[in-house]
C-alpha positions in Angstrom: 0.0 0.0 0.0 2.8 2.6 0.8 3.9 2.1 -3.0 0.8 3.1 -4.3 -0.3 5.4 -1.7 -3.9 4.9 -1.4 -5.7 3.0 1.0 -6.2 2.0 4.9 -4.8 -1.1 6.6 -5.5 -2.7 9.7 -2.9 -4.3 11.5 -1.5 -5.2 14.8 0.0 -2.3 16.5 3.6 -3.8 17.3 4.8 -0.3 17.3 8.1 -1.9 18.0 8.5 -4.1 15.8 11.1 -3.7 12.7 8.2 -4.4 9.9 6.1 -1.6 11.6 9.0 0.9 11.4 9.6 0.4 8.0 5.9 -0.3 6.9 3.9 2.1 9.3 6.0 5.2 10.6 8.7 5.3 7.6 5.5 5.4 4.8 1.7 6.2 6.2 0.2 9.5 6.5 -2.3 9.0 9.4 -3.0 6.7 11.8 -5.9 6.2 14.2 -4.7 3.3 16.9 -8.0 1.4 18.3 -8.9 1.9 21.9 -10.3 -1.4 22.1 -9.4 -4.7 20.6 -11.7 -6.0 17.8 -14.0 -8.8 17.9 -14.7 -10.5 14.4 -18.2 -11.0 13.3 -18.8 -14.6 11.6 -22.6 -15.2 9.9 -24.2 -12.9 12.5 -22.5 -14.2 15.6 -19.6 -12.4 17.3 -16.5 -14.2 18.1 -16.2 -15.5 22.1 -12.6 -13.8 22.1 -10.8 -10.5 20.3 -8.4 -10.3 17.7 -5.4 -11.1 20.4 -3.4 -7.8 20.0 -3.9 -3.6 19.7 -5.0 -2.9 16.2 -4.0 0.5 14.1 -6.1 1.5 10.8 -2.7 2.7 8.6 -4.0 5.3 5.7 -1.7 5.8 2.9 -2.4 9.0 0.7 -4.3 12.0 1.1 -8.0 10.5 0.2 -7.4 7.8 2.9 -6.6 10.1 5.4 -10.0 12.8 4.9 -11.5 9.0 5.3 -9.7 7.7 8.5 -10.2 11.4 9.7 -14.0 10.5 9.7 -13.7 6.9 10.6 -16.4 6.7 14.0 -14.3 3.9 15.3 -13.2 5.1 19.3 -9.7 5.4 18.7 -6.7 8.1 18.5 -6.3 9.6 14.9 -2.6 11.0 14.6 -1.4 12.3 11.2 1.8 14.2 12.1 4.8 12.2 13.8 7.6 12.2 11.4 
């Protein structure tokens, strides 16, 4: 997605992690990190546990960021770090 720039991803938020340096802070333009950990939906019925991890919605490119800006979702947006 960073090649292209456009578009969101959700992924874990292993802020530390080498991948997420290079991947996340090096190349998005926003991010808006989850407050709570998400719980999948399968044919109606919620999962029993949550996705296992913090999640981060990663926008890449200036239409994906006036979107994550408006994304409901209860979470932290942040588009200036670098």
């Amino acid at each position: 997605m960073s090649d292209h720039n456009n578009g969101i991803a959700l992924v874990f938020a292993r802020t530390e992690t080498r991948w997420f340096k290079n991947t996340v802070w090096d190349t998005a333009t926003a991010l808006k990190f989850l407050f709570k950990r998400i719980h999948f939906v399968r044919d109606g019925k919620t999962a029993k546990g949550n996705s296992g991890a913090p999640s981060v919605l990663v926008a890449y490119g200036e239409e994906a960021v006036i979107r994550l800006g408006k994304c409901e979702l209860d979470g932290a947006f942040i588009e200036e770090w670098k």
